[in-house]
N, C-alpha and C positions, 0 to 999 in steps of 0.2 A: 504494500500500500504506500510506504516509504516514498519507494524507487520512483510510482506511477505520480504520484503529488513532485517531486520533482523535477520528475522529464515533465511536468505541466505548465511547473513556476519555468524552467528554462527555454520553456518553448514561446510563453507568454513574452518572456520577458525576451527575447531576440526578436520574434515577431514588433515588438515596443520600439527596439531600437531600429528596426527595420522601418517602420513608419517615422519613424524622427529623421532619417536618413533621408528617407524619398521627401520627405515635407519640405528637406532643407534643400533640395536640388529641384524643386518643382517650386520655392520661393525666392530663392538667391537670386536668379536674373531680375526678378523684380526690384530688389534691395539695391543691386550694383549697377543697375540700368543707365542712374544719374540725376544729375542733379533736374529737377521739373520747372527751373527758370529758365530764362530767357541767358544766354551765353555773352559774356559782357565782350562789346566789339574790341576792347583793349586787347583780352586773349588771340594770341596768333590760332590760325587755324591747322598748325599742325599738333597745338595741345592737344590734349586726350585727357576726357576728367577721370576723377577716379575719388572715390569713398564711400561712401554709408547715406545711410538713410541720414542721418544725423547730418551730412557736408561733405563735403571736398576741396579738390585741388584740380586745377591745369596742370597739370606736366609736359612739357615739352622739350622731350630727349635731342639733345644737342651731339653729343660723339659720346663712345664709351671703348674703351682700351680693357680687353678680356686679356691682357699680359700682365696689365696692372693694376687692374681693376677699378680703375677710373673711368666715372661716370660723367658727364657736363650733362646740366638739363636748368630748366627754371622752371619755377614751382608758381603758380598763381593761383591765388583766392580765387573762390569759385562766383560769390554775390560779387563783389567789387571788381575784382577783375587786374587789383595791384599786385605786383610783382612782390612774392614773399622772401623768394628765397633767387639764384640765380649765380651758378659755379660748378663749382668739381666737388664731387663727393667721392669719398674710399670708400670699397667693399670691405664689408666686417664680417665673417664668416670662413668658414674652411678654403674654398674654390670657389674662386669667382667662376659666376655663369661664363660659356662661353660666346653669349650673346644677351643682350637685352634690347625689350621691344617696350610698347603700350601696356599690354596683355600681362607685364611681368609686376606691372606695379601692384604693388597690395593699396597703401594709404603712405602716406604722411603727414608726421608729428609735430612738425613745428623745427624738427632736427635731426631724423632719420628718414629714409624714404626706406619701405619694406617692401620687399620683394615676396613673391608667391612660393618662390620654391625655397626658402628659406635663408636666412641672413639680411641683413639689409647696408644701404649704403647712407654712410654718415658725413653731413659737413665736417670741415676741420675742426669748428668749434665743438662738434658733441663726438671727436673719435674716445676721447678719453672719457671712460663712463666706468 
């Protein structure tokens, strides 16, 4: 009787995570879609937004060096449309990607910019953390 209550609770409960799974990949494009304002004409049109329901940023990748994992890009407020950030950033992480696009950015902090596949690249001011 043990056994059978068992294989029930771990069947319930994988089936559970299972639905949390699928909920989170049939809701994500909605959440990461972008921002539902209007794109302030300041922003160049090669930026790419990127963040949360909560906000974001323009990104617009400038050059990136996979030798030495130097990334140039500028970073723009999403409402205003001013220029937050705007230089080279080092990769912090084991191995630098050996490419980076649009599609790689996760978010940025105000002092890192994070990457999808894990590690992210830090202005000068915040390499030392």
């Amino acid at each position: 009787m043990l056994k059978w209550i068992t294989r029930l609770f771990l069947g319930l409960l994988f089936g559970f995570i299972a639905l949390c799974v699928a909920a989170f990949y049939v809701l994500e494009p909605e959440i990461s879609k972008g921002s539902d304002h209007p794109r302030p004409s300041s922003i160049p049109t090669t930026a790419v937004w990127s963040g949360g329901i909560d906000g974001g940023v323009y990104v617009d990748i400038k050059a990136y060096d996979p030798q030495t994992g130097t990334l140039t890009a500028d970073i723009y407020h999403d409402y205003a449309g001013d220029l937050a950030y705007s230089g080279a950033f080092s990769y912090q992480g084991d191995t630098p990607p050996p490419h980076i696009s649009h599609e790689d950015i996760a978010g940025w902090d105000g002092d890192i910019l994070l990457i999808v596949h894990g590690g992210y690249f830090a202005t000068p001011s915040s390499e030392v953390r």
